[in-house]
C-alpha positions in Angstrom: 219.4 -130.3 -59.0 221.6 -130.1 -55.5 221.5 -132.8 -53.2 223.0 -133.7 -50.0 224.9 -136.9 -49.8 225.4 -137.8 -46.4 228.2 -140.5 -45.3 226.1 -144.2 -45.3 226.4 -145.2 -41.7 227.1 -149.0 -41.4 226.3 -151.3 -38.8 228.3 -154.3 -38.4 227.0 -157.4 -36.6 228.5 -160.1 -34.3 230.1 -162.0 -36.8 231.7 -158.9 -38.7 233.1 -157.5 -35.5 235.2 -161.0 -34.8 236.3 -160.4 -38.3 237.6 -156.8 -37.9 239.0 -157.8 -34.5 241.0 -160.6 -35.9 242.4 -158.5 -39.0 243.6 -155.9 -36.4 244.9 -158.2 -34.1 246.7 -160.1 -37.3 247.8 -156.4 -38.8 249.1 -155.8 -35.2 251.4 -158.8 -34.4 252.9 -158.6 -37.7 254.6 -155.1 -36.6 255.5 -156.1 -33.3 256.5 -159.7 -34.9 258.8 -157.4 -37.5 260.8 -156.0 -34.5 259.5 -152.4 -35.9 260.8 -149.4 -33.4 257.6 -147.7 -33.0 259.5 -144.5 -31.3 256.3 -143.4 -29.1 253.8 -143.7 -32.0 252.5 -146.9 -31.2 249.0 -145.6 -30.1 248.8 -143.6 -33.5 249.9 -146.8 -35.4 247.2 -148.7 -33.8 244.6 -146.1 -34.4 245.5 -146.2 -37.9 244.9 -149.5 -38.5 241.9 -149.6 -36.6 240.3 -146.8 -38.8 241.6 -148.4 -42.3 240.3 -151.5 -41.5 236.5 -150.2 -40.5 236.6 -148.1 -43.7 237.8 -150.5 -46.0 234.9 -153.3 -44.2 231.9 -150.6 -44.9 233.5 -150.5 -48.5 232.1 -154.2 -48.3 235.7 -156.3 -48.0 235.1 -158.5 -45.0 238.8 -161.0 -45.6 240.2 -160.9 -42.3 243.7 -161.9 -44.6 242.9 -158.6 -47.0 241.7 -156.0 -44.3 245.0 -157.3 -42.4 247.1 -157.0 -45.4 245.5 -153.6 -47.0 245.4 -151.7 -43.2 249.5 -152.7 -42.9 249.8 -151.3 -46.7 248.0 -148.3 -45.8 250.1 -148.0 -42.7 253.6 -148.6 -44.5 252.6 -145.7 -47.5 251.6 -143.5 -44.9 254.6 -143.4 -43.2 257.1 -143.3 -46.2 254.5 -140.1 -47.5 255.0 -138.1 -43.8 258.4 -139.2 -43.1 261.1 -141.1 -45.2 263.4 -141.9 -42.3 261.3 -142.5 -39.4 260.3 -146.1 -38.4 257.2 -146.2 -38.2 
């Protein structure tokens, strides 16, 4: 039997939205804190730990410490995996 699986939509409410904000803001200062050259890809860094962090909070982790911590992990292997030398 076929079936179609869509993507589960998820809604997050007041208190989760503070949370994700304050996991990207944390994930955020902790590059610029690091003195990291961001060589003209800072609007593509942000964007990437904007979208790890959503994804990883409709996977049902809502740890400001661990979204902060998992989106700069995510970040950091994505950049070794495209490009070894580059900065970020």
């Amino acid at each position: 039997m076929l079936t179609n699986i869509k993507a589960q939509s998820v809604a997050f409410g007041p208190d989760e939205v503070l949370v994700l904000g304050g996991a990207f803001d944390k994930a955020w200062r902790s590059i610029l804190d690091s003195g990291a050259q961001l060589d003209g890809n800072a609007e593509s860094a942000r964007e990437i730990l904007a979208k790890r962090i959503i994804e990883t909070a409709k996977g049902g982790e809502l740890n400001q410490n661990r979204l902060s911590d998992d989106a700069l992990a995510h970040l950091t292997a994505m950049n070794l995996r495209s490009a070894p030398h580059s900065r970020i």
